[in-house]
VOGU-3710 file (C-alpha; in Angstrom, 3 decimals, decimal comma):
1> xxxxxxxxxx> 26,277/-20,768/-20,082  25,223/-22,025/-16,908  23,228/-25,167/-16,433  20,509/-26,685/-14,315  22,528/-29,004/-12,560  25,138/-25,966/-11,630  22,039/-23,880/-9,996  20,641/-26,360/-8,327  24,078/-27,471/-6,809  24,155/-23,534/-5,805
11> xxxxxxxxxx> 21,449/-23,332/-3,983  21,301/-26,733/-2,306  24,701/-25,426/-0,746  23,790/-22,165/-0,017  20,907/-24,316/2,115  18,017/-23,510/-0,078  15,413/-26,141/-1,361  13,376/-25,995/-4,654  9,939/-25,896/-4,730  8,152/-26,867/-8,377
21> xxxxxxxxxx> 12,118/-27,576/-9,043  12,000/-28,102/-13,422  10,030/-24,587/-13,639  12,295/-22,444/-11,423  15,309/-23,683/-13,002  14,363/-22,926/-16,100  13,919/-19,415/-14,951  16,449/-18,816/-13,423  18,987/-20,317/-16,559  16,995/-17,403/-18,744
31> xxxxxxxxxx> 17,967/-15,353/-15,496  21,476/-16,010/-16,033  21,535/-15,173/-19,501  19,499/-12,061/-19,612  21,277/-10,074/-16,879  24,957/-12,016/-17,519  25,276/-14,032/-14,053  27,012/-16,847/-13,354  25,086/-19,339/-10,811  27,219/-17,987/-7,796
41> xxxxxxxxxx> 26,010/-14,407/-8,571  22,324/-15,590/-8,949  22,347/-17,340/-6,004  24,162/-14,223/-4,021  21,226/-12,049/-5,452  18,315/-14,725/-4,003  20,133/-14,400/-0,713  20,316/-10,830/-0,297  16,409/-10,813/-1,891  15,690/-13,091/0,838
51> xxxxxxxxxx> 16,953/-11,518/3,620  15,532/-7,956/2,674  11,804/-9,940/1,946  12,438/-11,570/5,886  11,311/-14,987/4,449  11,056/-17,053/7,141  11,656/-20,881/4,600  14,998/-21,622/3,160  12,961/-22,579/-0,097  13,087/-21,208/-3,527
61> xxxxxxxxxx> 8,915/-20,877/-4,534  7,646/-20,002/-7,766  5,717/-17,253/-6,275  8,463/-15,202/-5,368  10,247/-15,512/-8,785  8,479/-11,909/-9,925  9,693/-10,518/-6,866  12,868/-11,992/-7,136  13,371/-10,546/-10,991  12,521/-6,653/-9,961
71> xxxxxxxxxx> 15,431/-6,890/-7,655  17,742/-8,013/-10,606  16,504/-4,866/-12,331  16,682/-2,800/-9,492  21,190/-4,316/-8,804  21,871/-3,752/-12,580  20,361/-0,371/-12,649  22,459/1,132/-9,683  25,463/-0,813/-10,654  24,943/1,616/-14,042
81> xxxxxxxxxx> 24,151/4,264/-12,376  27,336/3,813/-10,598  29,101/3,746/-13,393  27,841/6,331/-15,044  29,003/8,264/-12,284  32,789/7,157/-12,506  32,173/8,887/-16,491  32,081/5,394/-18,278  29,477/5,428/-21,039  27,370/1,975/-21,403
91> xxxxxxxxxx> 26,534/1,169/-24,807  22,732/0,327/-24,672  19,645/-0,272/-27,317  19,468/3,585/-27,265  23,044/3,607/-29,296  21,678/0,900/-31,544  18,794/2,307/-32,435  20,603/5,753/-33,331  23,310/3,845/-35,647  20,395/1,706/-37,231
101> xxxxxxxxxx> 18,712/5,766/-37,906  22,034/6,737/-38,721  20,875/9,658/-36,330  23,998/11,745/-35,336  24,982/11,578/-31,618  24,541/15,140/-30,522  21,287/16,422/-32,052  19,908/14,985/-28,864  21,832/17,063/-26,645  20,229/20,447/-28,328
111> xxxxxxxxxx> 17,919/22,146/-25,669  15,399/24,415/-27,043  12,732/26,669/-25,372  9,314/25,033/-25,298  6,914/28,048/-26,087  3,943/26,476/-23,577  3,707/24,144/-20,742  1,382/21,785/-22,505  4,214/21,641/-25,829  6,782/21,070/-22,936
121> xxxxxxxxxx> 5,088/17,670/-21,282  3,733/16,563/-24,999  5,411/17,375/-27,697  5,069/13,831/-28,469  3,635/10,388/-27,287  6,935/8,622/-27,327  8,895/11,361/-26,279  8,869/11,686/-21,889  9,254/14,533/-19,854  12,644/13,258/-18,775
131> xxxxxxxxxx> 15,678/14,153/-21,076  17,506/11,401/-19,254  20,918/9,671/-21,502  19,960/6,401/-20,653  16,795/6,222/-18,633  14,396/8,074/-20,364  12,917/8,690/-23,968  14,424/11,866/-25,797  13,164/13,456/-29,155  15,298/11,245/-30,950
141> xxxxxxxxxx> 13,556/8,054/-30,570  11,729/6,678/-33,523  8,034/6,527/-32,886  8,296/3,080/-33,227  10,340/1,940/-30,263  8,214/0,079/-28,202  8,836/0,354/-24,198  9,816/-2,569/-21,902  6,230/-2,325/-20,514  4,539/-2,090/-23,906
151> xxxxxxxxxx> 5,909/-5,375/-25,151  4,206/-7,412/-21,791  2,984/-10,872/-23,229  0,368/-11,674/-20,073  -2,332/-8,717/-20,312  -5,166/-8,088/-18,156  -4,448/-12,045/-16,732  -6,231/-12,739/-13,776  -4,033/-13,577/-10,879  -6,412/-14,544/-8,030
161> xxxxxxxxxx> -10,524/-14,644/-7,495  -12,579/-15,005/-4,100  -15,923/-14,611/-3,617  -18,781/-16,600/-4,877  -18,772/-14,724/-8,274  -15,536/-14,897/-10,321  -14,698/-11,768/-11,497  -13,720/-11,856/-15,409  -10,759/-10,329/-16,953  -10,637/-9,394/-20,195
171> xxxxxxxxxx> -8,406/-11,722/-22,415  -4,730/-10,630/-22,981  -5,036/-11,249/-26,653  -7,869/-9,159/-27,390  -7,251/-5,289/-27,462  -9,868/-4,155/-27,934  -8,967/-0,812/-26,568  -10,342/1,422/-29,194  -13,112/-1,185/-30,645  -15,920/-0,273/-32,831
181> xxxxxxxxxx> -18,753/0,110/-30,555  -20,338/3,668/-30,367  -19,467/6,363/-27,928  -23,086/6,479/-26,458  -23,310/2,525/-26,400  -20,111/2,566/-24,174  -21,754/5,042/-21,829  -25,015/3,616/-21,330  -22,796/0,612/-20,402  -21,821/2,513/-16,820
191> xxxxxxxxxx> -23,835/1,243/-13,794  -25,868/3,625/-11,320  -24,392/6,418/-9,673  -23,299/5,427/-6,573  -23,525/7,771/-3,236  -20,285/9,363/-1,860  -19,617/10,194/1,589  -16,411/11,310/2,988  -15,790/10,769/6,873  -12,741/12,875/7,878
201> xxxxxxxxxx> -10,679/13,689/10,886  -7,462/14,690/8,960  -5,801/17,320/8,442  -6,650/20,207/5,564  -4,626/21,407/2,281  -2,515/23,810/3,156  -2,390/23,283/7,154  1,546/23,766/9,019  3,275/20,907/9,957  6,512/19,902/12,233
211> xxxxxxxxxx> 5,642/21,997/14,840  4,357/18,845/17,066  6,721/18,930/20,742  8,001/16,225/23,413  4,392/16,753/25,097  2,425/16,263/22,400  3,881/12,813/21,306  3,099/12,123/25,015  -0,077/12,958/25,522  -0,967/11,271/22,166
221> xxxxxxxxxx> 0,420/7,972/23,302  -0,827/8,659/26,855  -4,134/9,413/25,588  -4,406/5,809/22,933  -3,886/4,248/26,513  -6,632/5,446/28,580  -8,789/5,024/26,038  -7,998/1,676/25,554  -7,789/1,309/29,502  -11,488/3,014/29,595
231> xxxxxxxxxx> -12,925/0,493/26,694  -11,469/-2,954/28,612  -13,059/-1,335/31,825  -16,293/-0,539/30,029  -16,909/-4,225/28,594  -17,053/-5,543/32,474  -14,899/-8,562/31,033  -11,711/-8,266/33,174  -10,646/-7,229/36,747  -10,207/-3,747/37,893
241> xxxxxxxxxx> -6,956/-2,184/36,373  -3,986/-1,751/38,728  -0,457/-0,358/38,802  2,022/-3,789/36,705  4,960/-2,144/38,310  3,787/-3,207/42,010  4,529/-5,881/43,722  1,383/-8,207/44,355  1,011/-11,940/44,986  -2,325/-11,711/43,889
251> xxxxxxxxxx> -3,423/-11,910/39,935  -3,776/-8,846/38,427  -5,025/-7,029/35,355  -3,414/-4,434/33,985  -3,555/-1,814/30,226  -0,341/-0,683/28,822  2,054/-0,758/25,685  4,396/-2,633/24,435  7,653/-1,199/24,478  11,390/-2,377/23,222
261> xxxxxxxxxx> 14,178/-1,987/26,015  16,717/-1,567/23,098  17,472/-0,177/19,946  16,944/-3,003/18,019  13,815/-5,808/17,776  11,760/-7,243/19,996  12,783/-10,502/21,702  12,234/-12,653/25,288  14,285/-10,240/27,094  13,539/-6,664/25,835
271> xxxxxxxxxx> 9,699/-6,847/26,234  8,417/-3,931/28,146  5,023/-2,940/29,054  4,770/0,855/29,860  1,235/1,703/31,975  -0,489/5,123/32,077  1,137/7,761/34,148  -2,936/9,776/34,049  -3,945/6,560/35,822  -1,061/4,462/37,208
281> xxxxxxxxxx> 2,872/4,980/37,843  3,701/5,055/33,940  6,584/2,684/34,950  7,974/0,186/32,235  8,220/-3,169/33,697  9,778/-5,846/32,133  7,263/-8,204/30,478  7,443/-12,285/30,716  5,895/-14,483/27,870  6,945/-17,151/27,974
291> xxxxxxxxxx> 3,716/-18,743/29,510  2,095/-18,160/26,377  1,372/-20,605/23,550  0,567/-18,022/21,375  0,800/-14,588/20,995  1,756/-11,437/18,138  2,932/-8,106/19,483  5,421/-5,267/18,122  6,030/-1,866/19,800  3,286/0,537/20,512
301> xxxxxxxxxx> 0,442/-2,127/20,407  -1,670/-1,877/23,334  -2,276/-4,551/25,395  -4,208/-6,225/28,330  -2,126/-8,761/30,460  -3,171/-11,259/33,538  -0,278/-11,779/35,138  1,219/-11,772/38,530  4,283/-9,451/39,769  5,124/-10,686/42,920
311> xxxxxxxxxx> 8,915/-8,967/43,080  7,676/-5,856/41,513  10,564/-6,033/39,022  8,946/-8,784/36,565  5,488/-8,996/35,275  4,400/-13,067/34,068  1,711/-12,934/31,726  -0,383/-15,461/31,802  -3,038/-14,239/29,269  -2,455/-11,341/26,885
321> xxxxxxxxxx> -5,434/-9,856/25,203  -4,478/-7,682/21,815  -8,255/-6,750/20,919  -10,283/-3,585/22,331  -13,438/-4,683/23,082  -15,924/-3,102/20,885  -17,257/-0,131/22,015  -18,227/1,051/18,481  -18,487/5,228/17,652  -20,181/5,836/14,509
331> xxxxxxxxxx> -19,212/8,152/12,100  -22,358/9,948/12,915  -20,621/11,086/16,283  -18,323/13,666/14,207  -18,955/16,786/13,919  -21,060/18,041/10,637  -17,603/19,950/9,544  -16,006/16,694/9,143  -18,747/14,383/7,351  -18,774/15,328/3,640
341> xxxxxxxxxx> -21,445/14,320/1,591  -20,635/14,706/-1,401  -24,312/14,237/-2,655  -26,245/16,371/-1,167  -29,509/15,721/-3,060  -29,521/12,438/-2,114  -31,233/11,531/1,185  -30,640/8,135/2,357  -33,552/6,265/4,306  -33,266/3,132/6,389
351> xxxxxxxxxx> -35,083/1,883/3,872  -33,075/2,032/1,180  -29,881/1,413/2,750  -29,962/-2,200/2,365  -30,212/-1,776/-1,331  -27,838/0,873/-1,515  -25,117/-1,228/0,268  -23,093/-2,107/-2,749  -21,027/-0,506/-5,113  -18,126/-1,673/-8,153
361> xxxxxxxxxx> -14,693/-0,881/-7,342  -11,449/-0,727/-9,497  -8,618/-0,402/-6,780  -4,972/0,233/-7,659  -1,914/1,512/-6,078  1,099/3,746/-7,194  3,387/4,546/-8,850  1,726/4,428/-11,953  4,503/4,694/-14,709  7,721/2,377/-14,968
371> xxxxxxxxxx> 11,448/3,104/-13,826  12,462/3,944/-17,486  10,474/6,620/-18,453  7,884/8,970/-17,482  4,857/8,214/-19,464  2,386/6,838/-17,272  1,760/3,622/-19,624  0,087/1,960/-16,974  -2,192/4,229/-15,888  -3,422/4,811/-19,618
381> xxxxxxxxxx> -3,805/1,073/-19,647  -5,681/1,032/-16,431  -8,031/3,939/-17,624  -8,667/2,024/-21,044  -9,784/-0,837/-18,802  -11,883/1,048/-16,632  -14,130/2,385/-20,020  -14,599/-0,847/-21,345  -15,732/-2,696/-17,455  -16,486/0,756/-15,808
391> xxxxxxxxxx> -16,969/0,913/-12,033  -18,962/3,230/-10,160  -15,710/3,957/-7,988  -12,573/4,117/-9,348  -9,965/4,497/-6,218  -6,481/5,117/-6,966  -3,618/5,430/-4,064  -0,223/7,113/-4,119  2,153/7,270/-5,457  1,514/8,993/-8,259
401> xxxxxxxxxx> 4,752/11,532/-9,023  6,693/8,980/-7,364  9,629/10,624/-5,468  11,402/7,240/-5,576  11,466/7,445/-9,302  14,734/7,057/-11,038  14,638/10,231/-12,941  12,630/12,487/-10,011  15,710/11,675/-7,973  17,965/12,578/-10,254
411> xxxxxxxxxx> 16,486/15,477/-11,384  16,086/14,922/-14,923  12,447/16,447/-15,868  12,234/19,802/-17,425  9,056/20,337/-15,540  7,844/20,779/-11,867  5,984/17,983/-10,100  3,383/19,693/-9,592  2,870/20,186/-13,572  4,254/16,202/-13,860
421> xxxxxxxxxx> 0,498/15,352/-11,695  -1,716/18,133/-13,455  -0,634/17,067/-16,862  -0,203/12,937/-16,613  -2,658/12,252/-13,847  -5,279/15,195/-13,099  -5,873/15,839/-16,770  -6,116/11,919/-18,331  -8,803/11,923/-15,063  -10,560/14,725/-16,076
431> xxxxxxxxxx> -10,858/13,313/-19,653  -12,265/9,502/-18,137  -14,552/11,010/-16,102  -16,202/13,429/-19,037  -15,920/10,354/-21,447  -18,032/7,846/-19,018  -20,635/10,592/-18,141  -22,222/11,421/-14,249  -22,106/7,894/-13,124  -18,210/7,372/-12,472
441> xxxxxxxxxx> -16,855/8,318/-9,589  -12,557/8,909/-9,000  -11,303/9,328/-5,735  -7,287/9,436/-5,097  -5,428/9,366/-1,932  -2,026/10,757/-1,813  1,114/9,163/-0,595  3,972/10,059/1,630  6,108/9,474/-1,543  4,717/11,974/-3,819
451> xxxxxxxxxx> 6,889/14,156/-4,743  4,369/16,893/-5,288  2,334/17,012/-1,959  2,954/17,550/1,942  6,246/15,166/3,622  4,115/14,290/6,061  2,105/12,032/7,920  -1,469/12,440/8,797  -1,259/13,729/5,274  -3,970/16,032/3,773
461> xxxxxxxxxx> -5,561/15,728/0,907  -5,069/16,883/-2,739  -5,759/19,980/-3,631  -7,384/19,472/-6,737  -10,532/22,054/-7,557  -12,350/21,351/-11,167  -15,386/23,307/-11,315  -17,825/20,799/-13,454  -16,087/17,848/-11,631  -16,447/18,644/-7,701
471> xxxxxxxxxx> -18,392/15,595/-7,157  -17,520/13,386/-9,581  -13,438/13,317/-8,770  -12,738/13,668/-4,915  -9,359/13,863/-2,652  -8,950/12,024/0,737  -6,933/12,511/3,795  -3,665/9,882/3,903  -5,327/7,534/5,554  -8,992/8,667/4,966
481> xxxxxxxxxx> -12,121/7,048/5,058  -15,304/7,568/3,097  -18,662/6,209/2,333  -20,266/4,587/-0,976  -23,769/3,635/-1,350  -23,578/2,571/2,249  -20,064/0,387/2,211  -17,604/2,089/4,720  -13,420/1,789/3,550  -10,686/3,179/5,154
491> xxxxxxxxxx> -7,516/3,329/3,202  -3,872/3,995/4,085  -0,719/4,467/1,554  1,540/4,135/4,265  3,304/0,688/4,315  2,174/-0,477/7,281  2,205/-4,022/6,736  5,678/-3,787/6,146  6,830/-1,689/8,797  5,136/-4,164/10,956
501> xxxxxxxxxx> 6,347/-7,186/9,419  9,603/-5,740/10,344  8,855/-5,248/14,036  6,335/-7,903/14,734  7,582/-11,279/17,228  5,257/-14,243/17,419  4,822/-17,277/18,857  2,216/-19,647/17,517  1,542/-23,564/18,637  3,619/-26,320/16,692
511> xxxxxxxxxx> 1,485/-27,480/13,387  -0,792/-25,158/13,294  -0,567/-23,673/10,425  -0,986/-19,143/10,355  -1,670/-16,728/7,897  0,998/-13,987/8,216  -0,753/-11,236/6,274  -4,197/-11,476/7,469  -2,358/-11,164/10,888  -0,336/-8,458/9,734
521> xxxxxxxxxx> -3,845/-6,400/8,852  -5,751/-7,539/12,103  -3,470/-5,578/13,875  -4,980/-2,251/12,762  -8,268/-3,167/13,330  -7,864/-4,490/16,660  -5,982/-1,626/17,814  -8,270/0,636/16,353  -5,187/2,535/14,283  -4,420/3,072/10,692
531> xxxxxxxxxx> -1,142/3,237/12,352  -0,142/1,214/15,623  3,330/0,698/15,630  5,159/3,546/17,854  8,340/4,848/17,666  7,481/4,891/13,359  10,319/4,376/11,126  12,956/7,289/10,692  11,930/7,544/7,144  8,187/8,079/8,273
541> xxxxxxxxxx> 7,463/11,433/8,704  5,372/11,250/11,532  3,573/14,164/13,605  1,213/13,253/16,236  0,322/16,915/16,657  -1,406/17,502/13,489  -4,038/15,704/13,627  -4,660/14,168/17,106  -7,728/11,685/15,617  -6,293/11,156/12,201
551> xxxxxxxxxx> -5,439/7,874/12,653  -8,479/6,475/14,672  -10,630/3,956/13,586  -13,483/4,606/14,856  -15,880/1,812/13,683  -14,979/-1,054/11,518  -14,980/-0,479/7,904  -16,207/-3,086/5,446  -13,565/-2,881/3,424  -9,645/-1,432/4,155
561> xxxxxxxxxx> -6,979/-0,913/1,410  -3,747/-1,586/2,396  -1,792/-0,949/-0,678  1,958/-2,797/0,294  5,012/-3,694/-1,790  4,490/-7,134/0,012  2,141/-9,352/-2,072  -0,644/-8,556/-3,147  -3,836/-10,454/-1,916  -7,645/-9,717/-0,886
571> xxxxxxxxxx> -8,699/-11,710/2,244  -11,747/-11,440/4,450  -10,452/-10,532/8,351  -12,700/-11,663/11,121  -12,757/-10,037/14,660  -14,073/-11,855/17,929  -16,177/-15,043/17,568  -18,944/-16,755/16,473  -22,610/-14,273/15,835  -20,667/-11,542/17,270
581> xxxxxxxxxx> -17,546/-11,710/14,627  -16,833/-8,430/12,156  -15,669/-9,248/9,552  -13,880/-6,684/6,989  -12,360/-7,505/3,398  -8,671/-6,169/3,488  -6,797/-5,584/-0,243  -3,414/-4,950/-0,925  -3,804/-4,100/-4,595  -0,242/-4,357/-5,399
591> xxxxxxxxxx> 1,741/-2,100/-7,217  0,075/-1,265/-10,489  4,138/-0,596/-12,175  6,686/-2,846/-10,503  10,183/-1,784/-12,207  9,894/-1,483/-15,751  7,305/-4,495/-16,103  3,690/-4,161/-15,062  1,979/-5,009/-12,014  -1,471/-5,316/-10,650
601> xxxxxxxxxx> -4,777/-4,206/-9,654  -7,702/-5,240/-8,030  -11,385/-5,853/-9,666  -13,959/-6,003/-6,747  -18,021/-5,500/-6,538  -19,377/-5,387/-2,478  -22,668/-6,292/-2,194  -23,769/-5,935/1,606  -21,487/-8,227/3,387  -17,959/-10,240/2,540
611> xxxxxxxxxx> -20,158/-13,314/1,710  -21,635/-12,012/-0,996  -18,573/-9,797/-2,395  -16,421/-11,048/-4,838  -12,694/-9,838/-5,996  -10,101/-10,549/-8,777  -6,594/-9,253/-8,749  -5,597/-8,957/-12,047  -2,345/-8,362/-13,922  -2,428/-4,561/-16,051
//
């Protein structure tokens, strides 16, 4: 059995230090004796989790243990699935149980016909979709085995709260799921309607994809350019624009992106900044930094640099400027086609806009069922939640028929995704929403990873028609935004924060301290992008002919969800300074199932501006 004194000696000569040092070692001993390691193996696992999380300390924090524990899962479960593979069978509680039932071994290999669709998916609460051997449930599971997930000690805990007004979670003793209040009592419990308006530039159900060329990829960068070039020129801030790549003894001013002059990350010497070729050269020239203090860029961010190039071969910055000056479009500049509104009886005057400018949210973030089985427990848990504090907007983001799901990848569902979504997610919708009455509100956005909608990204939205439900449950564009009772968000699935943590470099001044996420998010909204990093990752399946405007922001929303597998948080961004500053609240919600264990969501209620809004991210 391994001891504290052996871990610590581990990691203090693997280089790492302990922060809160009795509490993670006692962790990490129950570590050690739940998944079989010796201290050497655990300490192998934290390095490979920290290199893959690109943690910049060599410290051990208590705040990255949950993190830390989901990778265990995820090691043991391919080093079985490897196994599996060589033909070895691994005894698990699945045997036990069947000895204890004195259940013989192959009754549960016996495939029958279901007669229906609907005795396919349920023929019974315990038993999944999936007819998985050792990942799934199967018909011959008692109905009282109790799932990984289901025997969670922390329930409905509440992780974090900002805002002036702490948000209060329900206590994890108390399930009161099915209580003995009256239907009708429950109902009248639902706050106002609230109004519904969605803004969209993306593309529709059912459009073609993958047919984007060389030109349009270069007109769409060519074209984020000049119109970045023509909003620096229109604020009458900076010098006239000229050509980087000429030679000038003078100080100049010039637009352009930042570009990588290699394969792999950005660094002193592979900085490139590549001009228009509408309104200059389009050369690359090689970009100098190291004049600045401080300074975040990645590839395809757009930039203004002073900066002198007297050779013509080397630009010297000596000011960088990573914000387009605001030269706000409203939403009211698209065309009626794409501005939805959803309630069309309701006319909204300037007088009532101030006291229609807040609105309830519950906000969480696929996938919403564990890696073991297929039976959504935590979206059922989330729903139960949502009809005892109901919100008038209840926003859920992809994935939902997660294609990174143990048993979707392997196959093992006797069902098609698309009847996987109508039967676990669209129906136990349907069934909230004609529970709480009119006043609720769903909307989902869909998620590169669903296994059941477009590979692709702009991604439209769901197709999902219910007659008697048109405006009470409502699809969005991947990213979309919309409008509620006045309070604009924009939402993305994409994992953009981590696909930029990835490709970011910065510099910052000695001691000061920074906060890497809320830098992370800026990004997008001073770029003006759901999306600003160019080339995307390979496993991004991204067409810039599709929908040319898809990924514009076109005004600042109040509130953007960023749903990550980073951590979660809810933090209030600020752009420019002083009276001028926007500010917009940006949540990552977290994943609502992380592994077999639970995850989070986020509680928030947005009442006219970040200083009176108030959020809790709580534990499901």
């Amino acid at each position: 059995m391994a001891t504290d004194e052996e871990i610590k000696n581990e990691f203090k000569r693997s280089g790492f230090t302990l922060v809160e040092e009795d509490e993670i070692l006692k962790k990490c001993v129950t570590l050690c004796i739940n998944y079989s390691l010796n201290p050497s193996d655990l300490v192998s696992s934290w390095e490979l989790y920290h290199l893959n999380r690109q943690l910049l300390d060599q410290t051990v924090n208590k705040d990255e243990m949950d993190g830390f524990v989901l990778h265990l899962q995820n090691e043991q479960k391919e080093s079985i699935m490897r196994e599996e593979e060589s033909g070895l069978h691994l005894y698990s509680n699945r045997d036990v149980d069947m000895l204890l039932d004195k259940m013989p071994e192959d009754t549960e290999e016996i495939v029958t016909t279901p007669t229906n669709k609907s005795q396919r998916l349920h023929p019974d609460p315990f038993d999944s979709i999936s007819r998985s051997r050792d990942y799934g449930y199967s018909t011959g599971k008692s109905v009282g085995h109790v799932t990984p997930f289901g025997r969670r000690v922390e329930k409905f805990v509440v992780k974090f709260n900002i805002g002036n007004v702490a948000a209060h979670a329900e206590n994890g003793n108390n399930h009161d799921v099915e209580n003995s209040e009256d239907d009708i009592i429950k109902r009248v419990q639902t706050s106002q309607r609230c109004s519904l308006k969605v803004n969209g530039s993306g593309p529709e159900p059912g459009c073609r994809f993958m047919y984007d060329r060389t030109e349009d990829r270069f007109n769409a960068l060519e074209n984020r350019i000049v119109r970045h070039a023509d909003a620096f020129a229109a604020s009458g801030l900076y010098e006239e624009q000229v050509d980087p790549a000429v030679a000038s003894q003078r100080s100049i001013f010039a637009v352009g992106m930042i570009c990588c002059d290699a394969e792999g990350h950005l660094n002193d010497k592979s900085i490139l900044l590549q001009s228009s070729a509408e309104r200059t050269s389009g050369q690359r020239v090689p970009l100098d930094l190291n004049k600045l203090d401080q300074f975040s860029i990645f590839p395809g961010q757009i930039v203004g640099i002073e900066g002198q190039n007297p050779s013509g071969h080397y630009l010297t910055a000596s000011k960088l400027v990573d914000s387009v000056p605001s030269t706000l479009t409203a939403d009211a500049d698209l065309p009626p086609a794409k501005r939805q509104n959803l309630d069309p009886e309701v006319v909204t005057s300037a007088e009532e806009s101030h006291e229609l400018s807040g609105v309830s949210f519950i906000i969480a973030s696929g996938p919403f069922t564990t890696s073991d089985n297929l039976l959504f427990e935590p979206l059922n848990e989330l729903l139960a939640y949502a009809r005892r504090k109901p919100p008038q907007l209840l926003v859920l983001l992809g994935p939902f028929v997660d294609s990174e799901h143990p048993e979707i990848k392997k196959g093992a569902v006797d069902a098609t995704f698309n009847e996987i979504f109508q039967m676990e997610v669209v129906r136990k919708l349907q069934d909230y929403t004609e529970f709480m009455g009119s006043e609720v509100r769903v909307v989902l956005v869909p998620s590169i990873r669903d296994a059941n909608h477009d590979f692709i990204f702009p991604q439209p939205p769901f197709d999902i028609h219910i007659p008697d439900l048109e405006h009470q449950m409502t699809s969005l564009s991947n990213p979309g935004t919309f409008e509620a009772n006045q309070v604009k968000v924009g939402c993305c699935t994409v994992d953009v924060l981590k696909h930029l943590s990835g490709e970011e470099m910065s510099r910052n001044p000695s001691g000061v301290p920074t906060d890497r996420m809320s830098r992370l998010a800026s990004h997008l909204l001073r770029q003006r992008s759901f999306y600003p990093l160019y080339p995307p990752p390979e496993s991004l399946p991204y067409d810039s002919s599709l929908a040319p405007k898809a990924l514009e922001i076109s005004s600042i929303p109040d509130i953007l969800l960023l749903p990550s597998d980073m951590r979660y948080f809810v933090k209030v961004l600020s752009l420019g300074e002083g009276e001028d500053a926007v500010k917009c609240v940006c949540v990552n919600p977290g994943r609502l199932a992380k592994g077999e264990g639970a995850g989070t969501f986020v509680e928030l209620t947005y009442k006219g501006s970040p200083e009176l809004m108030h959020a809790s991210i709580i534990s499901i």
